[in-house]
C-alpha positions as CSV (number, residue, x, y, z in Angstrom):
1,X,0.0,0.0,0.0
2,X,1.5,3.4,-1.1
3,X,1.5,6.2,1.9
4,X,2.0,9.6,1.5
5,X,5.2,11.3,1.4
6,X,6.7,14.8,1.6
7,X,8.8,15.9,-1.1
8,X,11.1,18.6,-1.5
9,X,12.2,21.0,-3.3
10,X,15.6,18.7,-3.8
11,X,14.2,15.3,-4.7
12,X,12.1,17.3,-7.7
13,X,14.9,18.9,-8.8
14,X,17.1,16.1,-8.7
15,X,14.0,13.6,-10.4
16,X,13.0,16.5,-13.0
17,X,16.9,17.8,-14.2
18,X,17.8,20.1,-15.9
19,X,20.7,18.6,-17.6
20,X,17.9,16.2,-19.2
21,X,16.1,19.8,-20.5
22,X,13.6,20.7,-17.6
23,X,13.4,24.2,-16.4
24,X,11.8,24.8,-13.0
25,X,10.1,28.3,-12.5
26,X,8.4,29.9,-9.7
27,X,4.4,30.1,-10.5
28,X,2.6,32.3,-7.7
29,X,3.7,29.7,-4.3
30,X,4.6,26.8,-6.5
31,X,7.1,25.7,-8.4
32,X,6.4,24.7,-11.7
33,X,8.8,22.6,-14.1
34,X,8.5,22.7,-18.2
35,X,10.0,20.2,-20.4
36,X,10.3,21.7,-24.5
37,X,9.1,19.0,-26.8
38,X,12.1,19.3,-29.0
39,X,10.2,17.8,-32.2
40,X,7.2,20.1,-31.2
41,X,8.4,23.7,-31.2
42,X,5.3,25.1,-29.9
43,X,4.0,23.2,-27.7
44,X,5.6,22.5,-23.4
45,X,5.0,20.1,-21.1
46,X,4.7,21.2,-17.6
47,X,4.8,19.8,-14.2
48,X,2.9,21.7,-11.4
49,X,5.3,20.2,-8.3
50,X,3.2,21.0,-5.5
51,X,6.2,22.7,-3.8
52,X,6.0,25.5,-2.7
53,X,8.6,28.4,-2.8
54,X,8.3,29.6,0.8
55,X,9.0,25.8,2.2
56,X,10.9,24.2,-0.4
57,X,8.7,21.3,0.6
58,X,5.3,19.5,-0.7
59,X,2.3,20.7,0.4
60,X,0.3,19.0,3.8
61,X,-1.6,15.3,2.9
62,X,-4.8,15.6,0.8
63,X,-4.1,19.6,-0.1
64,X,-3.0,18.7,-3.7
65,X,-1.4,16.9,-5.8
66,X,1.5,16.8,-8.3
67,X,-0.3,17.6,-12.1
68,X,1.4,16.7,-15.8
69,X,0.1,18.6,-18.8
70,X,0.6,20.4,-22.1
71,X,0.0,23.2,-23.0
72,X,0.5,25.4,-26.5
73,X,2.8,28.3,-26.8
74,X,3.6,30.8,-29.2
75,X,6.8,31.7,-30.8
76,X,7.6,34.2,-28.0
77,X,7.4,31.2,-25.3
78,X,4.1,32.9,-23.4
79,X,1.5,29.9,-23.3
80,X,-1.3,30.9,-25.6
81,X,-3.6,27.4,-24.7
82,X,-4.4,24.7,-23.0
83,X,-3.1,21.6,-25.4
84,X,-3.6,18.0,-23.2
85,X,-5.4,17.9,-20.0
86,X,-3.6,17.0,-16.5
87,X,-2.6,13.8,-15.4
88,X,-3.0,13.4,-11.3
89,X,0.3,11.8,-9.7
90,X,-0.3,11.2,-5.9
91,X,2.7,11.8,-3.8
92,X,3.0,8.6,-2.9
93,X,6.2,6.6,-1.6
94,X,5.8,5.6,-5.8
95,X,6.1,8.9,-6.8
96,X,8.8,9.2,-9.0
97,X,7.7,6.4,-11.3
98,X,4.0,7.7,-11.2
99,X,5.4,11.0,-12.4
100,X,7.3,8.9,-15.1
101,X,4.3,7.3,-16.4
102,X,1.8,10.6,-16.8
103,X,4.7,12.2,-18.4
104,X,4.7,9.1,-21.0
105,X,1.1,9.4,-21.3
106,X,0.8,13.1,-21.6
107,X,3.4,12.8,-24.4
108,X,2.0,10.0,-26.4
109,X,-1.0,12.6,-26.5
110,X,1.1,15.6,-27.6
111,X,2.2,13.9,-30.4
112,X,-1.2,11.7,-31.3
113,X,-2.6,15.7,-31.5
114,X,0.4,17.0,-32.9
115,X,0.4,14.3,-35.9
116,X,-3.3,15.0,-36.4
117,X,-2.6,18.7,-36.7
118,X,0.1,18.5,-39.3
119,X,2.9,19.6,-36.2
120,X,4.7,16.4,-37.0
């Protein structure tokens, strides 16, 4: 049975890194990380971490949870749209490979969408 856990600001950085193209960014009390679909100029896949900036740490049990989605932007990088709604990833002692898995399935989406849109 998977409990919850607090994460920190660390362990997402260290799971999400930036040597593998993620760029973490504060977002009002949260921190946010966005992953540049190389193939797919124009459209980012973010992360909302449920860390938040004052802590450095996850937010209390059952307050939220981490969220993987998509979303379109222009040529400026401001997003301009929504693109693939979230996935939920408790934050579970399986956290990490739960956040592995939405990621997969909210970029098997991107590019089912992009492919269908003449982006690929």
């Amino acid at each position: 049975m998977s409990r919850y856990v607090k994460i920190t600001e660390q362990e997402m950085d260290d799971h999400l890194k930036t040597s593998k193209g993620w760029v973490k960014e504060q977002c009002g009390y949260e921190y946010v990380y966005s992953f540049k679909i190389p193939s797919i100029p124009s459209v980012v896949i973010k992360v909302m971490s449920s860390i938040s900036t004052g802590t450095g740490e996850g937010r209390n049990k059952g307050s939220d949870a981490i969220r993987v989605f998509a979303v379109k932007i222009d040529n400026k990088g401001k997003v301009v749209g929504g693109y693939i709604r979230k996935q939920k990833v408790y934050r579970t002692t399986n956290w990490r490979q739960n956040l592995i898995d939405a990621y997969k399935v909210v970029l098997a989406q991107v590019r089912v969408r992009a492919r269908k849109q003449g982006l690929l």
